[in-house]
Every structure is written in structure tokens, then in C-alpha cells.
GUNUTI-414087 format. One record per residue (C-alpha): residue in three letters; x, y, z. Coordinates in steps of 0.05 Angstrom, whole numbers, plus 32768, in hexadecimal, padded with zeros to 4 digits. Example, Ala and Ser with C-alpha at 12.3 -4.5 7.8 and 13.67 -1.06 7.14 Angstrom:
2
ALA80F67FA6809C SER81117FEB808F 
This chain:
649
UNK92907CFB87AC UNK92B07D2187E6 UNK92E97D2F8809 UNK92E27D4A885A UNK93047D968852 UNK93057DD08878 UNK933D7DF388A2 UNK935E7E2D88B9 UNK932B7E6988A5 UNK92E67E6C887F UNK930E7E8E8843 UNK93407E598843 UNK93107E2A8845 UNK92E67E43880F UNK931C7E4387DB UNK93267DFC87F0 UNK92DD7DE187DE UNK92DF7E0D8795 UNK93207DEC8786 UNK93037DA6879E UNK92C37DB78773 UNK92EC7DCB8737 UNK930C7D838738 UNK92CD7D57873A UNK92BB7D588780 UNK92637D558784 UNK925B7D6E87C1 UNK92777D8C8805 UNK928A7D698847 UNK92967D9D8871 UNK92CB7DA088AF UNK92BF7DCA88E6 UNK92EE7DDB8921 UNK92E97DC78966 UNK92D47E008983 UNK92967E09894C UNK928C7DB98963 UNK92857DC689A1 UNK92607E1389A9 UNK929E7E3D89BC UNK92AC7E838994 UNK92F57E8A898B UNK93027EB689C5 UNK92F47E8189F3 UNK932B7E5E8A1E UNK93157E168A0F UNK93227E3289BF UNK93657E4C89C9 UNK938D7E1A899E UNK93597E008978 UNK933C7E2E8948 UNK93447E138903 UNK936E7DDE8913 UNK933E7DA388F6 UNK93127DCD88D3 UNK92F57E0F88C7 UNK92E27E3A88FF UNK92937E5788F2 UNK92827E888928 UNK92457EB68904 UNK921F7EBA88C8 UNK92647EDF88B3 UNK92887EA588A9 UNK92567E798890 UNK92517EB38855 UNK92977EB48849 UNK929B7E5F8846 UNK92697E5D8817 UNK92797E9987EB UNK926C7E8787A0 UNK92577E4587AF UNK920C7E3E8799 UNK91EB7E2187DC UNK91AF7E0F87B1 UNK91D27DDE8780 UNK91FA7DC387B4 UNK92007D8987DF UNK92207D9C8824 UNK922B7D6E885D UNK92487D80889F UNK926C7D5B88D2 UNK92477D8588FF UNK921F7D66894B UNK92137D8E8987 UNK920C7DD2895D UNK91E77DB38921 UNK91A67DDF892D UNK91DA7E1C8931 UNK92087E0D88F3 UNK91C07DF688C8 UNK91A97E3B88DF UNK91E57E6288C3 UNK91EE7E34887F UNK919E7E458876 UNK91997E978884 UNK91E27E968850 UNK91B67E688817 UNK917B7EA18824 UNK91AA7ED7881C UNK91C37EB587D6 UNK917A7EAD87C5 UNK91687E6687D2 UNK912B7E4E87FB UNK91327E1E8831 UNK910E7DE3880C UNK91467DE687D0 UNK917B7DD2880C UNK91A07D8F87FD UNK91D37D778836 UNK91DD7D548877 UNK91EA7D7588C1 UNK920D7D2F88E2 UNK91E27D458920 UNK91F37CFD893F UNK91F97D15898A UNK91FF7CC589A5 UNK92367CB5898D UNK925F7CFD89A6 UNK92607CE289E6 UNK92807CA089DB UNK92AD7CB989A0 UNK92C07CF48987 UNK92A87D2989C8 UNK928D7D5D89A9 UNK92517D6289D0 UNK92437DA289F4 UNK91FE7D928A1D UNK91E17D588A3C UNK91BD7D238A1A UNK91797D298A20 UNK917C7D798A0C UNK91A97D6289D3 UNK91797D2D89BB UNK91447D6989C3 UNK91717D8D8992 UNK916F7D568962 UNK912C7D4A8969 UNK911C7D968950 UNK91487D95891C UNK912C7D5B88F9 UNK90E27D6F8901 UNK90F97DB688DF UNK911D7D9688AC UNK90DC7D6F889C UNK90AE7DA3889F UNK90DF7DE18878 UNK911A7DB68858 UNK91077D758835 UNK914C7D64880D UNK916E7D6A884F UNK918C7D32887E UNK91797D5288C2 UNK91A57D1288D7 UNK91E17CE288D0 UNK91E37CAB8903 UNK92287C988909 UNK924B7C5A890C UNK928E7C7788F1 UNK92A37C8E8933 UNK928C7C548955 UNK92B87C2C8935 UNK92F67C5A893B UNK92EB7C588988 UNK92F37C068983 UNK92AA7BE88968 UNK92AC7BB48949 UNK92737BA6891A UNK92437B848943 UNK92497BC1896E UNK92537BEB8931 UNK920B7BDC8921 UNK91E67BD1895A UNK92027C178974 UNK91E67C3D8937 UNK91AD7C1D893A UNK919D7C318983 UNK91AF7C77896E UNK91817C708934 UNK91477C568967 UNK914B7C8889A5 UNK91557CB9896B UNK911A7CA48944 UNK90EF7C968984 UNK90F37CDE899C UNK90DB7CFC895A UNK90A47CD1895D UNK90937CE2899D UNK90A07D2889A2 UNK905C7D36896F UNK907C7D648944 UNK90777D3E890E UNK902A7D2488F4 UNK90357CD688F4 UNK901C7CCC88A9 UNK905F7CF488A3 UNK90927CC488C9 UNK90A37CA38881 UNK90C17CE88874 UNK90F57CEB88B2 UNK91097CA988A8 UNK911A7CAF885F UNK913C7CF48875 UNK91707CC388A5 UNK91AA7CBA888B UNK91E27C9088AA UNK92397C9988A6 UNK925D7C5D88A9 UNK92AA7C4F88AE UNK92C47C1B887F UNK92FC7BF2889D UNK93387BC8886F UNK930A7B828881 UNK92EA7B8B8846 UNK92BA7B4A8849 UNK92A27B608888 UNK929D7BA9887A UNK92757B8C8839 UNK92507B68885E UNK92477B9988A0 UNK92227BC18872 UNK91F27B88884F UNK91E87B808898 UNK91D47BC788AC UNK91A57BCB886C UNK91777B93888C UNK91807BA588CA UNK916B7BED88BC UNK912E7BD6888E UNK91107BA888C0 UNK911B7BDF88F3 UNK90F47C1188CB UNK90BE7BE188B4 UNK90B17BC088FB UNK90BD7BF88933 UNK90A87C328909 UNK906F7C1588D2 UNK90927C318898 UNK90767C0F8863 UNK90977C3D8825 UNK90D27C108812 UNK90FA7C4287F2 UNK90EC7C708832 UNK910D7C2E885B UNK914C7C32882B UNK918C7C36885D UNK91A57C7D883E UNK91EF7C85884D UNK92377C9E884A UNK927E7C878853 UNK92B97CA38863 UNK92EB7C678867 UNK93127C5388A1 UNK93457C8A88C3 UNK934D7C548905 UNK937A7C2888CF UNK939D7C5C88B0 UNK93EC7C5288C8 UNK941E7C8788CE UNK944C7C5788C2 UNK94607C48887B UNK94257C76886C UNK941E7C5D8821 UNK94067C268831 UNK93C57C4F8847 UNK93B47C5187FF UNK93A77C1187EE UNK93807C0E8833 UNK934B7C4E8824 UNK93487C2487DD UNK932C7BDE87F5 UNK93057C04882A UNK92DF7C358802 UNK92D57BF087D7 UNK92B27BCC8815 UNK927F7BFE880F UNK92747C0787C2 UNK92757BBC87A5 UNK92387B9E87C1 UNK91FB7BCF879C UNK91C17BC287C5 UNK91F37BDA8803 UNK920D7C0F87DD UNK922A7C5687F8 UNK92077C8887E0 UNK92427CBA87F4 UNK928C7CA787FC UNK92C47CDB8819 UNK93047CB78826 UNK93427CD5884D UNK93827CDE882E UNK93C67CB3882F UNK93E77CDE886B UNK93B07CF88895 UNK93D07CC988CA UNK94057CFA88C6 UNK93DF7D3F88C9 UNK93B57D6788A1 UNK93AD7D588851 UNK93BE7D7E8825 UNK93947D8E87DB UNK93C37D5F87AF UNK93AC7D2487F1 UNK93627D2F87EE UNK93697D30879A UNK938D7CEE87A4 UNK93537CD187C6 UNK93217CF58799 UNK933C7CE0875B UNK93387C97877F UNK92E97C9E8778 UNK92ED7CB78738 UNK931A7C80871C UNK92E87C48873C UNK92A97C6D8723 UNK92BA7C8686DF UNK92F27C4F86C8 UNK92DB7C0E86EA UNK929D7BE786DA UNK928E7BDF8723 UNK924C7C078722 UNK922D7BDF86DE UNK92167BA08701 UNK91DD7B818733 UNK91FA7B798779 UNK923C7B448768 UNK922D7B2587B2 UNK91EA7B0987AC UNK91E37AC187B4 UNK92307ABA87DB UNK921F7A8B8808 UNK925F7AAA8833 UNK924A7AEB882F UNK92037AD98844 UNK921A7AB28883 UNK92457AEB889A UNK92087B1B8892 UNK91DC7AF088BF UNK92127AEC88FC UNK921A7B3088F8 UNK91CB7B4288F9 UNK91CB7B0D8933 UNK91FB7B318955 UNK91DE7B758954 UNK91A07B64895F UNK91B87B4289A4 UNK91D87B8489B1 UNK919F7BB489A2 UNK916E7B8989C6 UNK91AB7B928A04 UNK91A97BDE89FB UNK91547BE589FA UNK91587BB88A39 UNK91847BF58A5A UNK914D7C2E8A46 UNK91727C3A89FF UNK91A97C6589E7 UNK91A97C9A8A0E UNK91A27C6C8A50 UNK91D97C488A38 UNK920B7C7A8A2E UNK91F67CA18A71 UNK92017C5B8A92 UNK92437C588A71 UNK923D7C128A4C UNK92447C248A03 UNK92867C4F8A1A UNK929D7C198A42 UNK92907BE38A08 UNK92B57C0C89D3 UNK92ED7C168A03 UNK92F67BCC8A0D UNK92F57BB289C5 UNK932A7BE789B3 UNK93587BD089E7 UNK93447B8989CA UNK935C7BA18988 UNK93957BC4899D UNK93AB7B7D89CA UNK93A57B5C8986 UNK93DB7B8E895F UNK940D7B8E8998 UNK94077B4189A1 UNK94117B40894D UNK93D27B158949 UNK93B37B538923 UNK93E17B6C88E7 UNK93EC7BAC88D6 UNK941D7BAD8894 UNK94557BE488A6 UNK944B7BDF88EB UNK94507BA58910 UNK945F7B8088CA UNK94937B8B888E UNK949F7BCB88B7 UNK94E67BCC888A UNK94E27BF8885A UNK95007C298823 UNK95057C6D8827 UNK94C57C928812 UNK94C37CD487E3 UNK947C7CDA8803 UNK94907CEA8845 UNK94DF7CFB8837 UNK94CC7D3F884F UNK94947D418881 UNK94997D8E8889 UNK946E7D868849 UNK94507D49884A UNK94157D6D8871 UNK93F47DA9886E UNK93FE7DDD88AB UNK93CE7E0D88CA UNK93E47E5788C3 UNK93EC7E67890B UNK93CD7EB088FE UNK938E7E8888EC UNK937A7E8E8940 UNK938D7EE4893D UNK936A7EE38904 UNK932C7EC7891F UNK932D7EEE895A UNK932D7F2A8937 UNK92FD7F15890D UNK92CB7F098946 UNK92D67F4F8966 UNK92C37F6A8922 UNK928E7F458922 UNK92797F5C8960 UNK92827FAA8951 UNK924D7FA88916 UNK92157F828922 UNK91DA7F9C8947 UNK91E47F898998 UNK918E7F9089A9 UNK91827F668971 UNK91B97F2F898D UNK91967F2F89D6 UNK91517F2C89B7 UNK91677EF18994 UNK91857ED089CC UNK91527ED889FB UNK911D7EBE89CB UNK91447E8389C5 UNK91497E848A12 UNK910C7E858A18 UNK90F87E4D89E6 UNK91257E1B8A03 UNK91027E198A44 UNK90BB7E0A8A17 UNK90B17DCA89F0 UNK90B27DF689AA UNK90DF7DE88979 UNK91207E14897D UNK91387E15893D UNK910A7E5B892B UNK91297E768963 UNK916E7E5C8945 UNK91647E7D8908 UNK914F7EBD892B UNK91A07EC0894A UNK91BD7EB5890A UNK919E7EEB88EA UNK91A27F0F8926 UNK91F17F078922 UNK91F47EE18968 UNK92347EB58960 UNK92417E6D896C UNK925A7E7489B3 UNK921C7E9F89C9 UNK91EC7E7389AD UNK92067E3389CD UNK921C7E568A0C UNK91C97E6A8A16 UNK91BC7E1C8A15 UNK91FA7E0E8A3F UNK91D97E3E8A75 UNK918D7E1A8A66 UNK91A07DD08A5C UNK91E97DCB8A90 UNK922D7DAE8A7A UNK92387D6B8A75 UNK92737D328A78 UNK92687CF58A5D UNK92767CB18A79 UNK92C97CA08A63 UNK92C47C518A61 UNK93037C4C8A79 UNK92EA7C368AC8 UNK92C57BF58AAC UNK92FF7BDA8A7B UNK932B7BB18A7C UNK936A7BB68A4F UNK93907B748A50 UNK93777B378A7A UNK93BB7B0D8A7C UNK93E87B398A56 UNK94257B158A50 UNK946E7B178A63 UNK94797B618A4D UNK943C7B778A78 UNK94567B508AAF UNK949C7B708AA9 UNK947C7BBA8AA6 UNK944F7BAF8ADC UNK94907B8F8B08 UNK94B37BD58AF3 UNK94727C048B09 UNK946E7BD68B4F UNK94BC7BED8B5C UNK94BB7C288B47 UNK947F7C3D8B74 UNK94A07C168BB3 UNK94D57C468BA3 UNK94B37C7F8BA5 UNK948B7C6F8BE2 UNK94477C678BB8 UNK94227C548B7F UNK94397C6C8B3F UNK93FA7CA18B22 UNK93FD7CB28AE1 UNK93CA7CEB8AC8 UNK93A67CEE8A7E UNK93917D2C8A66 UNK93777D408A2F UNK937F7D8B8A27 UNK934E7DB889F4 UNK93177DA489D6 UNK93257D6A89AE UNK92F77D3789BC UNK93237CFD899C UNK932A7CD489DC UNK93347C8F89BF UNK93807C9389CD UNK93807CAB8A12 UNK934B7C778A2B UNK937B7C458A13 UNK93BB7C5B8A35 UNK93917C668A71 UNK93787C1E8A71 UNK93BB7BFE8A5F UNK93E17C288A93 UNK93B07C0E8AC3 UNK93BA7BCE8AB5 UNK94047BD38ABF UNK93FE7BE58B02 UNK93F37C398B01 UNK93BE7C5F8B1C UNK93A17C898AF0 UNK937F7CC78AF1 UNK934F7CD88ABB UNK93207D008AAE UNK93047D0A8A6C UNK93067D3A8A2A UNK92FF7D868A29 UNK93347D978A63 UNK935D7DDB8A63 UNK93AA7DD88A75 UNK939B7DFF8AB7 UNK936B7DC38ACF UNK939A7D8C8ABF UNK93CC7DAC8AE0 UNK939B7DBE8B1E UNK93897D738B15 UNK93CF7D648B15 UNK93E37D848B58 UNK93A97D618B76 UNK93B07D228B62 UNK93FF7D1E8B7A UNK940E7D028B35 UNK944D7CE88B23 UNK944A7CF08AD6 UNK941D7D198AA4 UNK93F87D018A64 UNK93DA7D2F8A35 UNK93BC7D0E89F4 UNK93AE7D3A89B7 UNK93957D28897A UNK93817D71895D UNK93B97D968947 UNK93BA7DC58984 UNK93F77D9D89AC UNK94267DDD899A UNK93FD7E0D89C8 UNK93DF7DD989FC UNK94167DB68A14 UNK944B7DEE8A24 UNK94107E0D8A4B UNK94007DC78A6F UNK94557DC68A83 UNK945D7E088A95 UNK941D7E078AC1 UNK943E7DC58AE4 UNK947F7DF48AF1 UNK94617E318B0C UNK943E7DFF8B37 UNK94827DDF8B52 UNK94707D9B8B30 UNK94B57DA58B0A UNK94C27D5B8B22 UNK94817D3A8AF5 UNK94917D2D8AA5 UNK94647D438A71 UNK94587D078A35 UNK942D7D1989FE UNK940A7CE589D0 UNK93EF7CFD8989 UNK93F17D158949 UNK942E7D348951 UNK94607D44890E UNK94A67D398914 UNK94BF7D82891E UNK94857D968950 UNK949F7D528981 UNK94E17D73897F UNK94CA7DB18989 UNK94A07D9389CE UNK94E17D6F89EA UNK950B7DAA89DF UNK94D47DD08A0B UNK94D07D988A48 UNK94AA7D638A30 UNK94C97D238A44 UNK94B07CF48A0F UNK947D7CFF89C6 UNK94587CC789AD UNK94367CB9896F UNK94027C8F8949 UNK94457C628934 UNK944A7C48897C UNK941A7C1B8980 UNK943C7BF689BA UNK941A7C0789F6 UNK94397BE08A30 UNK947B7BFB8A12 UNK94687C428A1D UNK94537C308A61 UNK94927C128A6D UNK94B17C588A4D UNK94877C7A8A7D UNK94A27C608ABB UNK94E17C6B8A9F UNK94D07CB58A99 UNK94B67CC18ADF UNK94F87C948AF8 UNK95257CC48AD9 UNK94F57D028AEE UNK950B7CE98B3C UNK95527CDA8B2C UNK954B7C8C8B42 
């Protein structure tokens, strides 16, 4: 039983997880920031923002000390929501356990370490695939070897479906993952092959649990076949238990409403039930979110809410005293099989393209997600999807939850950045500096061999290298990368309607008026890799007659602006889903006015609280908008509104 914790500073965080632990909580799901995601030390420009805004910032063995102090790593069962710098944060959280006195073998946790599915979902990548995969590879063959209670790797499907899956995809996805994952451990010989029973017991999967709670329920019957054939046919794992789909849920955030935000509860409920009620497809790990984290960050009384859900279906209910309730339902059978069908069709699709990797490099799986969430979001506007409190019974009575939204969410501290800062220039004072270069050029050196890297990775975290140094060595071995946006191949709405019709009459004037095509530019400033939102404006604003300039995650405010001026644009986008829209966007507008573009309107999309939206008009943004508007031809038509009054027509 978890809840998914961590902000601000490692202190703060600390005092979090004890007070968690002290209420029941069995284990730790740990939150990292952005800029730990994604292998930048706090002093970095691409951190400036970000640090601690959705989780804790870890820059040295310093703060991985200081998260864990008083927490016995031995008798504890950590998982972290950690991909690109998994090798680097398992480094740190080992070297702390030694220093408390545990060997490596007593470990029990999970690194997420699910690099696939960064570039078509969340973007926290920070090197290409194939060195990524290289990562992954190492890490599991260690883990094997040194740390056998550890999951060297979660393969998941949450993310895929928050970027639009829908199950068949859900699963065949994963699956892929699983494969090309699975393939290159095999392959790479680090592992003796009457040993392979042992990596792929040690995979674990994380799966998002949607409100459809038959075909959640069944989803998962589905991936436990799927998984076991899998294991048995492609890999000869003839251990049953060792073929046993291990995984962990944390239930659906896409669903979650900001809206009459109550109604989330009853939501996380019947979704953490899709994944608990049938035994023999049974989580073995459940973290749910709380009531309002459409609205911002939770606070401790939100995550105990959802905790004490657990709790109340564990220890009061009689739901875990009986033999799986759905055997023999002929329903639930028949719904397994078409959705087995279906992803086998789908895997067999991606192994034709090379695999996983192929596929994402190619740009189908990004493209496919991005088309089946602008299917779902076609089926919301059009009402032929219902969401209660939104585009339903969206009447309502006044609610004491939200009746002041100053503290209906926890805030930040804004010293948390300063304090980081400083903490990293102390950091850098004490240790010793020959010690730091040795390490780093060992591990130089190692990446360009076949060896494993994670001795060398070890070797910095003792040595007190920090997170940016270590990632910025394999930045300057392996090469950046920006992955494929989806948004080229997709297309939003094929009719569309009168409204679309009417917006797409209003961009066709407006550019005749203006003596060409209307171009609209999405940015997405920082480092949060959250894209889902931006890919969809882009693709409906396309399809209302814009041109659209966009060009992925991970941009600072100086490029979109740079992109802005090149591009002639007529009207700027920034999306941000991270907390850090307070510090981004005034840089974004004041960068368009010092470069004379006083003329082209700033609109911001996000998770944006009430105050901070007033706070962004009041400073030159022309228009805010949150998860509650969910209409998006009506924001295009908003748009060209905008850019109309921007040029006095």
C-alpha cells in the first residue's frame, strides 16, 4: 500500500514518507523532480522552474542520505518512478543502504527503468534509444547478479494509456516493451541462460486502471495470458511461478476531473477495484492519487484519504477471502479473448516494423497514441462519452472541498529552488574534486566498451559526482535526442461538425484579413515531459484551418521565442503541466516584447490554480486554460478571437 510522494526538498520529503509510514503505508513510491528525471543538477537552465515542483530534487549521495534518514533501507520496500537515470538514482539509494549497514542482496524495490514508453508519454528521456536500452540492459543483469529482491524493471502501460491507449494498445505496447526489453538481455550474454528464469521473474509491470471497470478487469485477465504465453513460448521459461505477471497500479489520473472534483473519489474507488477483484489478476501493489490532484499538488490529509481507501477494502471487506469471483463468466471470458485477439494483431504489427524501438524511432506508436486520444477526446466534446460534472449534471452545489482553493492544494515553498542551489555549491566545496574526475572518466571510459556501467556508476556516487555530471558524461558519449511528436501523422476530427465548420470559416477570414495563414505556435517550456495536451491542441488547431508550429518537449523560453520570430507566428501556446507556469511564462512574454513581437498573445493551457491564472492575465497573458475546458474547437475559436483583437480587426 502506497501513495506517490515526494516534493519540494529531500528533508521535506523525508518527513513526508515517516508520517505516511506511521499511518499504515508498507512501502515507498518515490517522486522525483524533473530535473533528477531527466539528468540536470539544479543549476542548470533547462531546471530553472522545476526543481521540486513534482517531486524531490536528488542531485548527490547528499540528498539521497537526507531522503532516507531514519528510514531502515533494509526492511523497506522502495519503488521509484525513476527511467533515464535509473542506473544513477539505484547507485545513490545503494552506497546510502551500505552506509546504514545493509548489503546489496537485502535490497527490496523497483527502479521503473521503462525507457519505451518516455518517448511516447511522459519525455523524460535524456539519450537515445539504443544507449538507453544499453542502460537498461546493465541494470537488470546487475540487479541479477548483486540484488535479487529487486525489480531492475517496470514496463509501463500506465502512461500509455494516459497518452490515449486504449487497451488493445494498452497491451500490445507493454508487451513490445517487455520483448525488445527482454530480447536485449538475452542477447547481450551477461546473463548465463540457465539464469533467464531469474530476469523474468525480476519484471515487473505498472498498469493504469481506468473507471471501465469490466474492461479494466478484464484488460488485466488479458495481460496475465498474454504475458504467460509470452514467457513460456519466446523465452522457454518453464518455472510457472517465474511466468507470474508481477505488477502495480496506480489508478487512472487521465479521468480524474477538475470539475466537481468529488466525484474523483468514487472514480479512484471502482478503479483501484478493477484491479483487486479478480485474484488470479491480482495487483500485487496499489497507489492511488488523491480527490484533487486534478487541481494541484495533494496534500497529507488527500494521500491519507486514498490510503485509508486501501485499508478499508483490505482490512474491513471480505474481498480478499475468496477464489477468483470471475471464473466461469461467460461475459467476462468473451471480452478477454477479443482483447488477446486484438493485441496479439498489434504486437505481431510492431515485430513486423523491427520492434519497439523501430517503432517509436519510426514514429508509429506516437502517432497511434496521438490518434486514439483525439478519438476520445471527439467522443467527450460530441457528449457520446460522459464525463459526470463535466459535460453531464455539470449543476451543482457549492462544495466545502474546494470553497477555498488557496488550500485545497498544497504549494511549493518557492525558496525550495535557492535552497537547492545552495545546497549544490556546498556540495561542491567539500567533496574531493580528483576523486570526482577519476570517477567520471572511468565511467567515460566504460561507456565506449561493452562492460557493464553500473560499477562505474557506483564509483560516482561514492565519489560525490552529482546527477547532472553523471548524465551529462553520457550526453557527450551517446548524443541528445528528440523523439518522434505524432502529431504530423494524425488526424484529429475527420467530419467534425457544424462547430468545426464555423471555426474553420472564422480562421479562413481571419487569415484573408491578415494577408496569410493564421500560425499558431505550441510550446512547451521546461522540462516537463507531459505532452499529451499540447499534441492535442496542435492537432485540433490544425484541423481548423491553422498552421501550426511544433516542436516537441524540453524547450527553454528563449527558443520559443527564437522559434517564434522565425516562424512569423501570429499567436503563442505554451502548455504546462508541472507547476513551473509562474516562472516560465513571464520569461516566454517578456522575451516576445524585447523581441518587438508585442503584437502576438501568449495562452497558456495547464494545471493552473485560480490565483496563479489571475496572476498570468494581470502580467500579459491573453487567455489561461485548464483541465475543465475540455472543449477544444471552442478554444480554437477563442484563439482566433485573441489574435483578432491582438491586430485590432
Amino acid at each position: 500500500m502506497r501513495t506517490y510522494a515526494g516534493h519540494s526538498s529531500a528533508a521535506e520529503s523525508n518527513a513526508l514518507f515517516r508520517r505516511n509510514l506511521a499511518k499504515g503505508q508498507t512501502g515507498l513510491s518515490v517522486a522525483f523532480d524533473l530535473p533528477t528525471q531527466t539528468g540536470y543538477d539544479a543549476d542548470h537552465p533547462l531546471a530553472k522552474g522545476e526543481v521540486g515542483k513534482v517531486g524531490v530534487p536528488v542531485a548527490h549521495l547528499g540528498d539521497v542520505r537526507a531522503l532516507f534518514d531514519q528510514i531502515p533501507l533494509a526492511r523497506m520496500n522502495t519503488s521509484m518512478t525513476i527511467n533515464a537515470t535509473a542506473m544513477w538514482l539505484l547507485a545513490l539509494y545503494q552506497v546510502a543502504a551500505e552506509e546504514q549497514g545493509a548489503r546489496p542482496d537485502e535490497l527490496t524495490g523497483t527502479t521503473q527503468n521503462d525507457i519505451v514508453k518516455e518517448y511516447l508519454s511522459r519525455g523524460t528521456y535524456a539519450f537515445p534509444p539504443e544507449a538507453s536500452l544499453r542502460l537498461t540492459t546493465d541494470v537488470i543483469a546487475y540487479t541479477v547478479a548483486r540484488m535479487p529482491k529487486w525489480n531492475p524493471i517496470n514496463i509501463c502501460s500506465y502512461h500509455l494509456q494516459e497518452a490515449g491507449a486504449t487497451p488493445v494498445q494498452e497491451l500490445a505496447f507493454a508487451l513490445s516493451t517487455a520483448t525488445a526489453v527482454l530480447d536485449r538481455v538475452r542477447d547481450a550474454g551477461q546473463v548465463p541462460p540457465e539464469r533467464f528464469g531469474e530476469v523474468v521473474q525480476r519484471i515487473s509491470f505498472f498498469v493504469n486502471a481506468g473507471v471501465r471497470f469490466i474492461e479494466e478487469t478484464c484488460k488485466m485477465r488479458a495481460f496475465v495470458q498474454l504475458w504467460d504465453e509470452l514467457t513460456l513460448q519466446r523465452y522457454g521459461v518453464t518455472d510457472a511461478k517465474a511466468r507470474r505477471l508481477r505488477y502495480g497500479v496506480q489508478v487512472n489520473s487521465l479521468g480524474l476531473t477538475e470539475a466537481q472534483p468529488e466525484n474523483n473519489v468514487q472514480r479512484i474507488v471502482l478503479e483501484m477495484l478493477g484491479v483487486t477483484l479478480s485474484k488470479n489478476a491480482r495487483a500485487r501493489a496499489v497507489q492511488l492519487p488523491a480527490w484533487n490532484e486534478a487541481l494541484g499538488l495533494p496534500r497529507p490529509w488527500d494521500q491519507q484519504w486514498s490510503l485509508r481507501m486501501q485499508q478499508v477494502l483490505a482490512y474491513e471487506s471480505d474481498l480478499l477471502e475468496y477464489d477468483d469471483i470471475f471464473d466461469g463468466s461467460h461475459v467476462i471470458e468473451a471480452k478477454v479473448s477479443a482483447l488477446v485477439d486484438g493485441a496479439r494483431e498489434e504486437i505481431d504489427r510492431v515485430q513486423a516494423m523491427g520492434g519497439a524501438v523501430a517503432a517509436v524511432e519510426s514514429g508509429y506508436l506516437k502517432q497511434a497514441l496521438v490518434a486514439s486520444h483525439a478519438e476520445r477526446r471527439q467522443r467527450i466534446e460530441s457528449g457520446e462519452q460522459i464525463v459526470v460534472g463535466v459535460n453531464r449534471f455539470d449543476t451543482t452545489e457549492p462544495s466545502p472541498l474546494t470553497a477555498d482553493l488557496d488550500t485545497a492544494i498544497q504549494t511549493v515553498d518557492p525558496a525550495a529552488e535557492s535552497a537547492a542551489l545552495e545546497s549544490l555549491r556546498e556540495w561542491h566545496t567539500k567533496r574531493d574534486a580528483a576523486a570526482v574526475d577519476a570517477a567520471l572518466a572511468k565511467l567515460r571510459a566504460t561507456a565506449k566498451t561493452a562492460d557493464n556501467l553500473m560499477p562505474a556508476t557506483l564509483e560516482c556516487a561514492r565519489a560525490g559526482v552529482t546527477t547532472g555530471e553523471w548524465a551529462g558524461v553520457l550526453r557527450e558519449m551517446y548524443g541528445e535526442y528528440r523523439a518522434p511528436t505524432g502529431v504530423s501523422g494524425s488526424v484529429g476530427i475527420a467530419a467534425g461538425g457544424a462547430d468545426l465548420a464555423a471555426v474553420r470559416a472564422k480562421v479562413k477570414a481571419t487569415s484573408e484579413e491578415l494577408g496569410g495563414r493564421l500560425r499558431l505556435l505550441v510550446g512547451k517550456p521546461g522540462l516537463d515531459g507531459h505532452s499529451n495536451g499540447a499534441e492535442q491542441v496542435a492537432v485540433r488547431a490544425r484541423d481548423v484551418g491553422f498552421e501550426v508550429v511544433y516542436q516537441g518537449i524540453r524547450l527553454t523560453p528563449e527558443q520559443i521565442v527564437a522559434a517564434a520570430v522565425a516562424e512569423d507566428v501570429h499567436c503563442v501556446g505554451l502548455s504546462i503541466l508541472s507547476g513551473s507556469h509562474m516562472e516560465l511564462v513571464p520569461q516566454v512574454v517578456d522575451g516576445l516584447r524585447t523581441a518587438g513581437l508585442e503584437d502576438v498573445p501568449v495562452v497558456v493551457g495547464g494545471i493552473v490554480p485560480e490565483g496563479d491564472a489571475k496572476a498570468l492575465l494581470a502580467a500579459g497573458v491573453a487567455a489561461v486554460y485548464t483541465p475543465k475546458d475540455y472543449d477544444l474547437t471552442g478554444m480554437m475559436s477563442d484563439v482566433v478571437d485573441v489574435i483578432r483583437a491582438a491586430n485590432r480587426l
